[in-house]
Structure formats: C-alpha cells, structure tokens
OpenMM code with the backbone's topology and positions (N, CA, C; nanometers):
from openmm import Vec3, app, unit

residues = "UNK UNK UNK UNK UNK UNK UNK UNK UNK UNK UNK UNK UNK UNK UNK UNK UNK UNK UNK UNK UNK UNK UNK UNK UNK UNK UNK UNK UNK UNK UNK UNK UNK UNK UNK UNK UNK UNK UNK UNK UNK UNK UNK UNK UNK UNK UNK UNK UNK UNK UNK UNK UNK UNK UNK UNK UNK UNK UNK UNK UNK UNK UNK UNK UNK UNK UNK UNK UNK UNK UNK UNK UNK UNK UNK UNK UNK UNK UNK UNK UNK UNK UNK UNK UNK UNK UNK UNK UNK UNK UNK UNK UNK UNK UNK UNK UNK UNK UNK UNK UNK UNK UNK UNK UNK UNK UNK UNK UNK UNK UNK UNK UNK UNK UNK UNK UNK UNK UNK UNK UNK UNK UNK UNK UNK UNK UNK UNK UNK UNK UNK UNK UNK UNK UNK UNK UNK UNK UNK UNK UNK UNK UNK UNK UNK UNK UNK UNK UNK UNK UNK UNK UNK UNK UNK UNK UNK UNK UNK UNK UNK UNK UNK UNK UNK UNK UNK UNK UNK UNK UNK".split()
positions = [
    Vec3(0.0820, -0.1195, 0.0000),
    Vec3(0.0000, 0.0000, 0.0000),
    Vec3(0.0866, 0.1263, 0.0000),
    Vec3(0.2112, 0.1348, 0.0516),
    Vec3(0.2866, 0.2524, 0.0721),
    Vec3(0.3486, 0.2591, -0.0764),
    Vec3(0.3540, 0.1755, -0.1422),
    Vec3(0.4421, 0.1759, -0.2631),
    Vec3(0.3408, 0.2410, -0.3444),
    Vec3(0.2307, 0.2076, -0.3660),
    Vec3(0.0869, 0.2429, -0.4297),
    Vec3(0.1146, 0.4258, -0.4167),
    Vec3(0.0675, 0.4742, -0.2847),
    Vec3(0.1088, 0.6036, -0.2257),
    Vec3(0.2620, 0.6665, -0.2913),
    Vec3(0.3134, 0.6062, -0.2650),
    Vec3(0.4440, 0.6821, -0.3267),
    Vec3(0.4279, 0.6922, -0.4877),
    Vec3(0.3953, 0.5909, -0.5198),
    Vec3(0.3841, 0.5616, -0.6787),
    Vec3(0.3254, 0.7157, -0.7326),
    Vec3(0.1663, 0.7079, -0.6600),
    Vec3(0.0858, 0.7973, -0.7033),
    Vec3(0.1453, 0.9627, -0.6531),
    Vec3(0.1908, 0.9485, -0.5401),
    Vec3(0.2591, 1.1397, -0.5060),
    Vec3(0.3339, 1.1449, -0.5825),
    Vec3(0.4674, 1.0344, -0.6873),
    Vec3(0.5077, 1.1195, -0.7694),
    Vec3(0.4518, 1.1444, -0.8652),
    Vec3(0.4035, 1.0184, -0.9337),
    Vec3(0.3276, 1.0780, -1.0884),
    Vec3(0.2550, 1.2269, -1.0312),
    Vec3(0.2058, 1.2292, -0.9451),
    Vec3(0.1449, 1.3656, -0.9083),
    Vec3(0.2249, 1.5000, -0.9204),
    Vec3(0.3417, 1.4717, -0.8694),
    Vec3(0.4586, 1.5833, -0.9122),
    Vec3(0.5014, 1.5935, -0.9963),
    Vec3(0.5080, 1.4927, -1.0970),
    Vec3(0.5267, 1.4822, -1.1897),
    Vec3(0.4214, 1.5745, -1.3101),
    Vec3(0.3306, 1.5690, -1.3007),
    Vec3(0.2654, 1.5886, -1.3514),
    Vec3(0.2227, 1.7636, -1.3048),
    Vec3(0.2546, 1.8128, -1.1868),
    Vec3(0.2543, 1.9286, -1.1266),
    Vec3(0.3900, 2.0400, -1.2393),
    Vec3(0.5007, 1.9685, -1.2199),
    Vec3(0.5874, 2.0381, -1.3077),
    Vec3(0.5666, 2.0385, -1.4166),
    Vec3(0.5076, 1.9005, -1.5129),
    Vec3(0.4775, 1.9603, -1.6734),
    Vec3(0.4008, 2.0567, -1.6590),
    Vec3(0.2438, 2.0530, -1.6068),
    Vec3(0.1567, 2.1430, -1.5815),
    Vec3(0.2617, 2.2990, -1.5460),
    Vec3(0.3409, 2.2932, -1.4848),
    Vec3(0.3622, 2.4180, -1.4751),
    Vec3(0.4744, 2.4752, -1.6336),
    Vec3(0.5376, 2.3451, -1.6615),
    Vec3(0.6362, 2.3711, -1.8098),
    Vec3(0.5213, 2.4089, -1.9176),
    Vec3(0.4350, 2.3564, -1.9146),
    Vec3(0.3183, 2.3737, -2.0220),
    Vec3(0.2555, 2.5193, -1.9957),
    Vec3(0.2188, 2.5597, -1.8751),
    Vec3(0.2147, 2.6865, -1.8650),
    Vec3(0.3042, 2.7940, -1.9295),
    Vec3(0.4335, 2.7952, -1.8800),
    Vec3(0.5335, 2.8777, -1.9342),
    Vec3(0.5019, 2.8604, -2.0770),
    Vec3(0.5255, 2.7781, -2.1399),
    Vec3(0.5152, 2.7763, -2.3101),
    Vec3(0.4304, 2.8298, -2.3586),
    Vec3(0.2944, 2.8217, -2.2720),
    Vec3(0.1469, 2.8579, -2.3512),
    Vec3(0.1819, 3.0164, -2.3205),
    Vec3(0.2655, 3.0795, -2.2060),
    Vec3(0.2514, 3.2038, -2.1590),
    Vec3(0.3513, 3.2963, -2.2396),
    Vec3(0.4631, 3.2212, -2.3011),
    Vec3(0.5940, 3.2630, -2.3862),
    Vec3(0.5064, 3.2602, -2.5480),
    Vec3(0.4553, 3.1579, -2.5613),
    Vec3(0.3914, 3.1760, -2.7010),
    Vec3(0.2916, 3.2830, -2.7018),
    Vec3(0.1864, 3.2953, -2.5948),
    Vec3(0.0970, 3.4184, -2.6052),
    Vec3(0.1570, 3.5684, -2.6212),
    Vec3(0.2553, 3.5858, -2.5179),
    Vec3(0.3415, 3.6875, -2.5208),
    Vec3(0.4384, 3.7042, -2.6575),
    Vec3(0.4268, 3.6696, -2.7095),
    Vec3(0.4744, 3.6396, -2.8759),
    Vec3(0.3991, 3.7027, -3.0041),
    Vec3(0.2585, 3.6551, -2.9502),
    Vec3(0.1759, 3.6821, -3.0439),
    Vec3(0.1435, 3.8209, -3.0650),
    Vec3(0.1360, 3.9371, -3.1708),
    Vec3(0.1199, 4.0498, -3.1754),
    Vec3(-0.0417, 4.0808, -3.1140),
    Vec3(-0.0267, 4.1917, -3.0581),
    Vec3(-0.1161, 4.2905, -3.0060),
    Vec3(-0.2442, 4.2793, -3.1161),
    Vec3(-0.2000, 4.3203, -3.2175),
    Vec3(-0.2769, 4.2877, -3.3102),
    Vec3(-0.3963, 4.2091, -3.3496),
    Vec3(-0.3399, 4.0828, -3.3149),
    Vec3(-0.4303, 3.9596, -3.3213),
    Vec3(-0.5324, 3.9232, -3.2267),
    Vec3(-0.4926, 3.9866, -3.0936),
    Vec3(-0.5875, 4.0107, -2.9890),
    Vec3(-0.7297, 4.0793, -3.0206),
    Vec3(-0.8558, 3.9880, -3.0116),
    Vec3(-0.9577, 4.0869, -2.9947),
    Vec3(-1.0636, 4.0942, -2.9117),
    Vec3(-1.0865, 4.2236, -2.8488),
    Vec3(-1.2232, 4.1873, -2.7491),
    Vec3(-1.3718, 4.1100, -2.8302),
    Vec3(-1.3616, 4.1178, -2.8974),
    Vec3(-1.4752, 4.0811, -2.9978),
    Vec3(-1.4839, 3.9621, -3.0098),
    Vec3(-1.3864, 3.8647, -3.0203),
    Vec3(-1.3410, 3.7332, -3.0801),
    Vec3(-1.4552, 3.6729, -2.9326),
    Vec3(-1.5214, 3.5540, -3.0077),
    Vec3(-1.6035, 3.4029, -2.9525),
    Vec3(-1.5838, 3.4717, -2.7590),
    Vec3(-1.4364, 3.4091, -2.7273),
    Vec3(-1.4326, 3.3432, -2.5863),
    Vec3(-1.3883, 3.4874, -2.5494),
    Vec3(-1.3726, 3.6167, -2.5961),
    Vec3(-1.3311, 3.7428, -2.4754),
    Vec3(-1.4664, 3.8234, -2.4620),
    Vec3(-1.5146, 3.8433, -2.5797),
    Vec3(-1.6419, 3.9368, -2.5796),
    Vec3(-1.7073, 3.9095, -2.4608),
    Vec3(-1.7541, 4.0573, -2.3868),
    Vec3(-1.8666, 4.0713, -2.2868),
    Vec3(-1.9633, 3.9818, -2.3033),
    Vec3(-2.0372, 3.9407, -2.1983),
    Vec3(-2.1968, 3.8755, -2.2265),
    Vec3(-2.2716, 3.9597, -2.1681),
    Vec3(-2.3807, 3.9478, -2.1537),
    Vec3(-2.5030, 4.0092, -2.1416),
    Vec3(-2.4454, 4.0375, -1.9468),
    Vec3(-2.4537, 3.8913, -1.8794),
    Vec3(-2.4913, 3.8470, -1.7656),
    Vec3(-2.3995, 3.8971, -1.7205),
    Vec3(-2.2295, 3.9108, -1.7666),
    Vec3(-2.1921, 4.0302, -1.6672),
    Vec3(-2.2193, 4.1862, -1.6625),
    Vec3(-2.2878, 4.2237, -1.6982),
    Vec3(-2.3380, 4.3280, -1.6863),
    Vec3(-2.2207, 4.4660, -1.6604),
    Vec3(-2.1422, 4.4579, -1.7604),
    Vec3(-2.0117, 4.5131, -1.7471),
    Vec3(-1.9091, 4.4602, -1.6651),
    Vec3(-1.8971, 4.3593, -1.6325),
    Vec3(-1.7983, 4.3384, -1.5497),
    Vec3(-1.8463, 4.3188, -1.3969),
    Vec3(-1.9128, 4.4111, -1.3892),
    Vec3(-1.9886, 4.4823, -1.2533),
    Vec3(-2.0386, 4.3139, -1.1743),
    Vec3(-2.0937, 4.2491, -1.2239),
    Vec3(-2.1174, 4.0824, -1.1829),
    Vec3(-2.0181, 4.0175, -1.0715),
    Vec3(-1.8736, 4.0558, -1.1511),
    Vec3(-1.7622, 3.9885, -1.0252),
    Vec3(-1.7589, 4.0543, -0.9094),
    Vec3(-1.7815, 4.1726, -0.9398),
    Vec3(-1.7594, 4.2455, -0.7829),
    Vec3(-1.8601, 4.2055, -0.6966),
    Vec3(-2.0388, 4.1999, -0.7518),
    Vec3(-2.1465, 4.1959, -0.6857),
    Vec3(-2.0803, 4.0603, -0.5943),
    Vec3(-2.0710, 3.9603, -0.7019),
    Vec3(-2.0506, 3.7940, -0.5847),
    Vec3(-1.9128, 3.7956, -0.5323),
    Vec3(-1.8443, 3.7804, -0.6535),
    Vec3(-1.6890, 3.7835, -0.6041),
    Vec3(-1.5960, 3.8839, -0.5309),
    Vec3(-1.6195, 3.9842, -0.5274),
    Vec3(-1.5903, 4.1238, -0.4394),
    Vec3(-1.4163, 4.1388, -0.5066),
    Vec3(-1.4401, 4.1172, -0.6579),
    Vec3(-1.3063, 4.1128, -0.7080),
    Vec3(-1.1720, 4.2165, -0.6619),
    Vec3(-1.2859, 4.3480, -0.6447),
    Vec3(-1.1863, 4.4430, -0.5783),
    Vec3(-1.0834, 4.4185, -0.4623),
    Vec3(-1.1411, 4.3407, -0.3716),
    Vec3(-1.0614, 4.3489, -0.2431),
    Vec3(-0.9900, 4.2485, -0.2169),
    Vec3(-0.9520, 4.1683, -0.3635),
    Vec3(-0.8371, 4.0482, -0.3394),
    Vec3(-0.7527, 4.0561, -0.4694),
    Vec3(-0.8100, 4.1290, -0.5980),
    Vec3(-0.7336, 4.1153, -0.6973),
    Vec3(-0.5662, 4.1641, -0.6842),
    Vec3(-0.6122, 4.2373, -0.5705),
    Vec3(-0.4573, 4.3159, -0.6086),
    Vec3(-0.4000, 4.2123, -0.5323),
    Vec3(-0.3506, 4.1400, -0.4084),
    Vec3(-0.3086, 4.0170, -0.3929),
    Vec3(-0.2486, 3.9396, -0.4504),
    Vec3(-0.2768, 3.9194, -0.6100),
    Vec3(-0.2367, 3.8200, -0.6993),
    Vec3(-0.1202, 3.8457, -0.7607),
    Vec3(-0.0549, 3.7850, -0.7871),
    Vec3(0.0770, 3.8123, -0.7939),
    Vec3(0.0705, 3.8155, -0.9680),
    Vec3(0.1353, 3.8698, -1.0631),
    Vec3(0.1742, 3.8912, -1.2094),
    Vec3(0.2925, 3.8592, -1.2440),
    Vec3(0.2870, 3.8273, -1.3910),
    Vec3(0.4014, 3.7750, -1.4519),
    Vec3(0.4696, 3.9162, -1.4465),
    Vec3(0.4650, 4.0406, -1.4601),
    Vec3(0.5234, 4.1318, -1.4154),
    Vec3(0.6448, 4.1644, -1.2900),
    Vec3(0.5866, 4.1277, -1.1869),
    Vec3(0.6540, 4.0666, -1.0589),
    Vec3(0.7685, 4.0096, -1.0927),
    Vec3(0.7395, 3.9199, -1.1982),
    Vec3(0.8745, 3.8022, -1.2273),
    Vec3(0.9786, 3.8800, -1.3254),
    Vec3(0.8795, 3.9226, -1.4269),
    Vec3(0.9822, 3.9586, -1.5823),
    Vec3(0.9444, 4.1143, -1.5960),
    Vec3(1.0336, 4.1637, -1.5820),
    Vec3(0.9452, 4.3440, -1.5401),
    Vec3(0.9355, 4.3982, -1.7087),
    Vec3(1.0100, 4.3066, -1.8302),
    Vec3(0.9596, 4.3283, -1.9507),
    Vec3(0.8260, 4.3314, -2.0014),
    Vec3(0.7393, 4.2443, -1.9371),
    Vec3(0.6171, 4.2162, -1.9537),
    Vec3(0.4901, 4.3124, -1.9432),
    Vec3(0.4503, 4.3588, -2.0212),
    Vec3(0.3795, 4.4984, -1.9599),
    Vec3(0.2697, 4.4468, -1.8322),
    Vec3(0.3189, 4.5712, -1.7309),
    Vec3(0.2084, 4.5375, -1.6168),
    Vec3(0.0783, 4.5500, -1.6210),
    Vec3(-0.0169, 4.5144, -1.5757),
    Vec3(-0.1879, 4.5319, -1.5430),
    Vec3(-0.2012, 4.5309, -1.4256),
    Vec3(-0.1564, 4.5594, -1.3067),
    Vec3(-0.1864, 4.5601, -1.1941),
    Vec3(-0.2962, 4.7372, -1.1658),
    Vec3(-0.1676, 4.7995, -1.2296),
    Vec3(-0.1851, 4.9579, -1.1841),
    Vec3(-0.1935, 5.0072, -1.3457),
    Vec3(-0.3075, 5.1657, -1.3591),
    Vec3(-0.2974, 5.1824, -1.4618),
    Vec3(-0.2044, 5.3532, -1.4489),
    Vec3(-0.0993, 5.3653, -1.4396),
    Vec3(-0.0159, 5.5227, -1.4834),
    Vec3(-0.0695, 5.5696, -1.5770),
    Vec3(-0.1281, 5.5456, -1.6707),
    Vec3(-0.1098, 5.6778, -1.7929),
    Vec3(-0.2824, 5.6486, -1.8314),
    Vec3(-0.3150, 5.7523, -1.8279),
    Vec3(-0.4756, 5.7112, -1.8805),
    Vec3(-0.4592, 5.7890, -2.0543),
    Vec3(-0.3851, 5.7788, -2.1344),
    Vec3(-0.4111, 5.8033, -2.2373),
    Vec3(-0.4853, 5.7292, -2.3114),
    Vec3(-0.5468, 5.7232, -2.4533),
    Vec3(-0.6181, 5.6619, -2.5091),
    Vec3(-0.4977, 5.5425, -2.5955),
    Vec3(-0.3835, 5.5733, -2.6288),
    Vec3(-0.2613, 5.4799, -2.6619),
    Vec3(-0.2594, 5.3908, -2.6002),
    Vec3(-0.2392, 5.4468, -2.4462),
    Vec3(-0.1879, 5.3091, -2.3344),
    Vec3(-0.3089, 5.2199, -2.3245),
    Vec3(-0.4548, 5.2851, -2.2585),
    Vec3(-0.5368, 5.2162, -2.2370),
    Vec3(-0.5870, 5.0990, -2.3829),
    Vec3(-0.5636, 5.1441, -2.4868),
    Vec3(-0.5899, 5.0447, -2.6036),
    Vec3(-0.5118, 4.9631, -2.5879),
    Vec3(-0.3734, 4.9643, -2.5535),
    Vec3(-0.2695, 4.8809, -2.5392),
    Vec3(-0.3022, 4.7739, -2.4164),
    Vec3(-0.3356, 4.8815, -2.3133),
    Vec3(-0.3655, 4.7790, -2.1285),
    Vec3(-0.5035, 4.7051, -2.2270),
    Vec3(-0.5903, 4.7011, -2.2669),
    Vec3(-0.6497, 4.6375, -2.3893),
    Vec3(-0.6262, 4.5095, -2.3898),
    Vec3(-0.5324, 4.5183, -2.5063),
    Vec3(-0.4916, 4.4219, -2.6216),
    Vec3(-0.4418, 4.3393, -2.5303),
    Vec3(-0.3729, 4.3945, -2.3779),
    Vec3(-0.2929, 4.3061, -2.2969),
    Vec3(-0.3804, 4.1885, -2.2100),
    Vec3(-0.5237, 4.2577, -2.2074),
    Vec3(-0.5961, 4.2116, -2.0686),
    Vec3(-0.6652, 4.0779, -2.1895),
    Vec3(-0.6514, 4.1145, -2.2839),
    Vec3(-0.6840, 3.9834, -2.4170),
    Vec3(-0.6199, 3.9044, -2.3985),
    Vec3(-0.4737, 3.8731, -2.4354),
    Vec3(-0.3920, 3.8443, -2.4163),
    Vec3(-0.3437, 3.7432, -2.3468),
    Vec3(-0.3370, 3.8240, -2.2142),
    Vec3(-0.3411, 3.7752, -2.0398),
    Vec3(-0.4893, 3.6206, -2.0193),
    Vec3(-0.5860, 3.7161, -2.0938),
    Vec3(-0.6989, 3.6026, -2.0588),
    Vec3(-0.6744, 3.4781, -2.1334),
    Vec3(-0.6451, 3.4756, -2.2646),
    Vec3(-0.6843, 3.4230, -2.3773),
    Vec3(-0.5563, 3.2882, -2.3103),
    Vec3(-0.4177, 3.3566, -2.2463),
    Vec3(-0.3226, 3.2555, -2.2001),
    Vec3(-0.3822, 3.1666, -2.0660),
    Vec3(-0.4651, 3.2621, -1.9913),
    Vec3(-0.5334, 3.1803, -1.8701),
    Vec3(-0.6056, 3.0274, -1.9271),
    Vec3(-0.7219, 3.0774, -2.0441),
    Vec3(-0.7966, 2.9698, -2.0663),
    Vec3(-0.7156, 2.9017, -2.1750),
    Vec3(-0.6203, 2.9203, -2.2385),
    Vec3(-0.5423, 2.8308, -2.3621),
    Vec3(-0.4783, 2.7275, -2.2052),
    Vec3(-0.3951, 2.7723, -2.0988),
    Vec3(-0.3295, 2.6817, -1.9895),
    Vec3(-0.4482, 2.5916, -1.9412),
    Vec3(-0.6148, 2.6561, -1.9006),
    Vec3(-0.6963, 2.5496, -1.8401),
    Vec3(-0.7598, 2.4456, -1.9842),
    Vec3(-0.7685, 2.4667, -2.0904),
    Vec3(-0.7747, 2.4039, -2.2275),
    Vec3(-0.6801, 2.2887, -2.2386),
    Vec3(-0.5408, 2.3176, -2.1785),
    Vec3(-0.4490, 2.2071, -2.2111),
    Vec3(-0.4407, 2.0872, -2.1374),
    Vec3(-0.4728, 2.1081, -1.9942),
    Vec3(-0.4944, 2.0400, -1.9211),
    Vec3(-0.5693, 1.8984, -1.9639),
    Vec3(-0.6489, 1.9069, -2.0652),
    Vec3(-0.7011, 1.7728, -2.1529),
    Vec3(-0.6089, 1.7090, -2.1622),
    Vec3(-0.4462, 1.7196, -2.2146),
    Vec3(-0.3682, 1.6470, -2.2489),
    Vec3(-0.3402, 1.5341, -2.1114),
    Vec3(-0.3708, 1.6236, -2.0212),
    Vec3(-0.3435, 1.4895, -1.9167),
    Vec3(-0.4654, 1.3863, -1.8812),
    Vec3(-0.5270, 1.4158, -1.9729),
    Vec3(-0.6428, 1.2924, -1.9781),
    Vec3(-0.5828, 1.1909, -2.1041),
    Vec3(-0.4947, 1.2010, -2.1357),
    Vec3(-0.4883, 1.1276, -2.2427),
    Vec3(-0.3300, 1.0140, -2.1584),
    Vec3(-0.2603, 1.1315, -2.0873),
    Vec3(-0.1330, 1.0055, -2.0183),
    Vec3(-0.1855, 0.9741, -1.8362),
    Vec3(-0.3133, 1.0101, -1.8765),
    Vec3(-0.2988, 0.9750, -1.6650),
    Vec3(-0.4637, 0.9182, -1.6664),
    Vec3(-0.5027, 0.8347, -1.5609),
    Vec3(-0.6269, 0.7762, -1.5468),
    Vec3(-0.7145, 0.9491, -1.5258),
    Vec3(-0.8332, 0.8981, -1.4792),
    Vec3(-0.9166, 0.9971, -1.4436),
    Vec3(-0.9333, 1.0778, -1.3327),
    Vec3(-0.9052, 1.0346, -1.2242),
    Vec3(-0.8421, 1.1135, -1.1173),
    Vec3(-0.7395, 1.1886, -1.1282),
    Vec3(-0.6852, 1.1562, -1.1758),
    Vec3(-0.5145, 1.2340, -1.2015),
    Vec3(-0.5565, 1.3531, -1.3163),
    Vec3(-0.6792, 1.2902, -1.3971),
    Vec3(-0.7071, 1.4411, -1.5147),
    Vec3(-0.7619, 1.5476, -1.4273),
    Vec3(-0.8301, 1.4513, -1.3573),
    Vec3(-0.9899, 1.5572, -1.2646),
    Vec3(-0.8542, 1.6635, -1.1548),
    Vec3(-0.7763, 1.6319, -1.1231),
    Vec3(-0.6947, 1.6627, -0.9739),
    Vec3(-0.6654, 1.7920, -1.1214),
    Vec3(-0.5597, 1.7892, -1.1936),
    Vec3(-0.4731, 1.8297, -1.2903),
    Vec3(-0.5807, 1.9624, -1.3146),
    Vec3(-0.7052, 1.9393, -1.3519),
    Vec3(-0.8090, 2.0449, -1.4401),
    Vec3(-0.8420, 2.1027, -1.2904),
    Vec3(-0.8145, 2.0879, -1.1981),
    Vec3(-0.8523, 2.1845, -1.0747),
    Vec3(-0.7543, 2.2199, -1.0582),
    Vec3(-0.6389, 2.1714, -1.0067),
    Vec3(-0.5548, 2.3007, -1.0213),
    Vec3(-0.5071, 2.4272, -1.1536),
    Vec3(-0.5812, 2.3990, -1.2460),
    Vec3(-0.5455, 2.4729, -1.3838),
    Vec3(-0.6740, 2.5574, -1.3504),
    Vec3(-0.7973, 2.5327, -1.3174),
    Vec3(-0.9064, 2.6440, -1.2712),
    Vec3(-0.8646, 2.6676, -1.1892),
    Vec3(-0.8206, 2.6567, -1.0338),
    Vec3(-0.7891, 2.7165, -0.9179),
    Vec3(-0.6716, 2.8023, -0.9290),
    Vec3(-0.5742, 2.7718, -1.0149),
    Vec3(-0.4751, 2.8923, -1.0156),
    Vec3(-0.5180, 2.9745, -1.1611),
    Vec3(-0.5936, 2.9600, -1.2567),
    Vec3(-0.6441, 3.0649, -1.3930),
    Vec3(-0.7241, 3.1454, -1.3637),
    Vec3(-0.7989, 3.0862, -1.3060),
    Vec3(-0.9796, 3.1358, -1.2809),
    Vec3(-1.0102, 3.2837, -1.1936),
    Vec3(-0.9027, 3.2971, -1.1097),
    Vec3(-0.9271, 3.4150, -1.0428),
    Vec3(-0.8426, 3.5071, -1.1325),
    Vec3(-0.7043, 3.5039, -1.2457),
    Vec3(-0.7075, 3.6284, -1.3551),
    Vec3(-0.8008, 3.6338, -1.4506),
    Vec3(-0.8453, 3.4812, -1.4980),
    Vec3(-0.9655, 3.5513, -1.6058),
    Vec3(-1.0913, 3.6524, -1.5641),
    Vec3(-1.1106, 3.5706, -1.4439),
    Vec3(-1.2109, 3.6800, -1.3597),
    Vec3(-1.1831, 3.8674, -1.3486),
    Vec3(-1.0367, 3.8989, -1.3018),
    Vec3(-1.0243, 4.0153, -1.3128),
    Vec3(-1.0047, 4.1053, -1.4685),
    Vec3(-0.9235, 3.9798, -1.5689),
    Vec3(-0.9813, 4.0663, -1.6882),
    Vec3(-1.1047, 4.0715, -1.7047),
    Vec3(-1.2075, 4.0309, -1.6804),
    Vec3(-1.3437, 4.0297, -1.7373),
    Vec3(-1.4087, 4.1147, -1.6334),
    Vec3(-1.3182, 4.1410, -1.5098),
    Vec3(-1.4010, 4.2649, -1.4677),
    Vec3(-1.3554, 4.4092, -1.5177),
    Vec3(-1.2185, 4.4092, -1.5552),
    Vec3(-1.1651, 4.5113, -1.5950),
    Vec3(-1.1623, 4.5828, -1.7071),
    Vec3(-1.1882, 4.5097, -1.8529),
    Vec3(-1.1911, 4.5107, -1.9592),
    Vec3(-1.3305, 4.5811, -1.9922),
    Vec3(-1.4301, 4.5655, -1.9400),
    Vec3(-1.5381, 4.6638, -1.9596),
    Vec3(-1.5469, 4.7968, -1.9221),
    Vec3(-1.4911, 4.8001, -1.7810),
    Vec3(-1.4521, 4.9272, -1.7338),
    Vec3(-1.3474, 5.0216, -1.8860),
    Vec3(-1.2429, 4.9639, -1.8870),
    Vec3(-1.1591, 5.0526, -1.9564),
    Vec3(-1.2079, 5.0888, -2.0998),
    Vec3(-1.2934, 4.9645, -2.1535),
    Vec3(-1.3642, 4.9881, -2.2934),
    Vec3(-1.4812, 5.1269, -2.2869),
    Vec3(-1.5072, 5.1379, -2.1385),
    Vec3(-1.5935, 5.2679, -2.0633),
    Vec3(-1.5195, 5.3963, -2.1199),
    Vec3(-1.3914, 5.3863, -2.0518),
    Vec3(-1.3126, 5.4981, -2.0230),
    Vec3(-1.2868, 5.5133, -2.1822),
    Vec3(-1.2427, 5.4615, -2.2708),
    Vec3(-1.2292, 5.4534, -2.4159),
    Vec3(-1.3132, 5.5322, -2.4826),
    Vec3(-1.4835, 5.4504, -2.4250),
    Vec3(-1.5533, 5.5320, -2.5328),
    Vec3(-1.6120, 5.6563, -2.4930),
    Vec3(-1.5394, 5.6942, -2.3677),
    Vec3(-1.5915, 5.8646, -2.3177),
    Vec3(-1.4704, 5.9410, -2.3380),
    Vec3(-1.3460, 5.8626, -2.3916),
    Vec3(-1.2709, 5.9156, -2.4672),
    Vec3(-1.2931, 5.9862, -2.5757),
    Vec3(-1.3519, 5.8889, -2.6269),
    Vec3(-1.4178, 5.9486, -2.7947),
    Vec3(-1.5530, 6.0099, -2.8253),
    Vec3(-1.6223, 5.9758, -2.7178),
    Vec3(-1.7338, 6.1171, -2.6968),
    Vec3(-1.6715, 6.2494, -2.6476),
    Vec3(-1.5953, 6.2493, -2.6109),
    Vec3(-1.5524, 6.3882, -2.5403),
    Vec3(-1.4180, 6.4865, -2.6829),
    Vec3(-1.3543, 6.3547, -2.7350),
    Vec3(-1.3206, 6.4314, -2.8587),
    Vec3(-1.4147, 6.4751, -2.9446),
    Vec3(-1.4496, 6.3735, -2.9940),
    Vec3(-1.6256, 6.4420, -3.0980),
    Vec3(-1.7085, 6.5344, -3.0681),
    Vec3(-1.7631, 6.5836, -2.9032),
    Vec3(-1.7434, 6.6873, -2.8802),
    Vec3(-1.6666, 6.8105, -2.9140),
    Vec3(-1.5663, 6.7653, -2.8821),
    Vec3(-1.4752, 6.9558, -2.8938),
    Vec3(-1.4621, 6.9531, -2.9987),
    Vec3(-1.4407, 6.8556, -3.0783),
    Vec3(-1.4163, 6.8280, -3.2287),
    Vec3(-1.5877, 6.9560, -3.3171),
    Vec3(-1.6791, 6.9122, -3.2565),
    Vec3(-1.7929, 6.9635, -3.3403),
    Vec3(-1.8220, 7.0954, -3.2637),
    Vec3(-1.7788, 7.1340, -3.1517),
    Vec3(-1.7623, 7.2467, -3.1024),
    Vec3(-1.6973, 7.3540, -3.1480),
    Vec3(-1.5528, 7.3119, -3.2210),
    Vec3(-1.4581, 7.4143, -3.2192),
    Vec3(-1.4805, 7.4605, -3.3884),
    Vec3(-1.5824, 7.4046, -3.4380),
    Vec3(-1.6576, 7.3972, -3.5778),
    Vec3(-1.7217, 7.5531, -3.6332),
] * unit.nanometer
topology = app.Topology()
chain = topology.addChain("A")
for resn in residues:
    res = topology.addResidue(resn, chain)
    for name in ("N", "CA", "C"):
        topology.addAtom(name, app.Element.getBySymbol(name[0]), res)
C-alpha cells in the first residue's frame, strides 16, 4: 500500500511540473503573439449580457478586495507589460492595457484548455486533480480581466465622446 502512495505522489509531481512547463510555453507563445491579433470581440473574450459590465464579479466575487493580492508575470519579468496599476490614462496606453488584458486572458484559458492532455497520459483522477488546479490557479485572472476590460472599454468610449465633442464644437 505505501508503494501504491508513493507511486501515485510522484506521478502527481510529476505531472505538477509539466503542468507548470506547459504553462510557461502557452505564456511565452501568447506573449509572442502580436497585439494585433488580440480581440475583445473574438467568440471566448467578448462581454456577455450576464456580466453586466464586469460589474457581476464584484457583486458575488468582491473582485476588488483580493485582486490586487495576486501576484503577475510582471513581478517576475518586469519586460512584460504590467496590469496591476494603470499610470497613464491616455487613449494609446489604455488600447494597449487592452490588447494586454486579451492576451493575459486568452493565455489563462489556452493553460486550463491544455490540461485535456493529461487525460490522455494519466487515469481519471489524475485528469480531474490536474483540471482543478489549472481552474484554481487561472480562474481568479480571467475573472479580473473580465471585470476590468469593460470598465476601460468605458473609459475609451468617453474618450471618444468627449473628442467628438470639442471636435464639433470648435466647428
């Protein structure tokens, strides 16, 4: 029985470090991909109805008063543009903090997506264990882009009401 136990804690670690090598790759390839290709629009980023701007996570999840807590690939690689804090409220940066919070998400759910692969080398317990820790450590950044990303798409488009304004003003 102890051999059984040992057997299974390593494949478990085992399987803890690919999970985390597979991360890095999915997070080095996203960070790769141009700004560009990012879109709020695309299937899996676009708003839904039911969060109601974002505003949804805070009501249950009280996203405000733990997000900042979470630690960022920023923290690690200070190349990486940050999302914690926003410095510059221009309409440049914020399109950019944007393209990033795409980005950021799109790598959360591509890492809980991969996690299938360990249904294919490990029984079913070992997939089921594997796909909870890939939601338990993703699930609370996709959550804050999806609270954040509406907000700033806010600030964006009172950006561009307020130019079109002075714009038809100074007419």
């Amino acid at each position: 029985m102890k051999i059984f136990k040992w057997v299974y804690l390593k494949n478990f670690f085992a399987n803890i470090v690919i999970f985390f090598l597979m991360s890095i790759v999915i997070t080095y390839i996203c960070e790769k991909i141009p700004k560009e290709m990012y879109s709020c629009k695309n299937w899996l980023l676009r708003e839904r109805k039911w969060e109601k701007k974002g505003l949804i996570y805070q009501r249950l999840l009280k996203v405000k008063s733990w997000k900042k807590y979470l630690i960022e690939l920023n923290d690690f690689i200070k190349s990486v543009f940050p999302k914690k804090h926003i410095p510059e409220y221009s309409k440049e940066y914020l399109s950019r903090y944007l393209a990033e919070c795409c980005k950021s998400e799109l790598a959360h759910w591509t890492i809980i997506f991969s996690t299938f692969l360990f249904w294919v080398f490990n029984d079913f317990n070992t997939f089921f264990t594997m796909l909870l820790v890939a939601v338990v450590l993703n699930l609370p950044y996709i959550i804050i882009q999806r609270y954040n990303r509406p907000r700033i798409l806010q600030i964006i488009k009172h950006m561009d009401n307020v130019t079109q304004f002075c714009a038809v003003n100074e007419r």
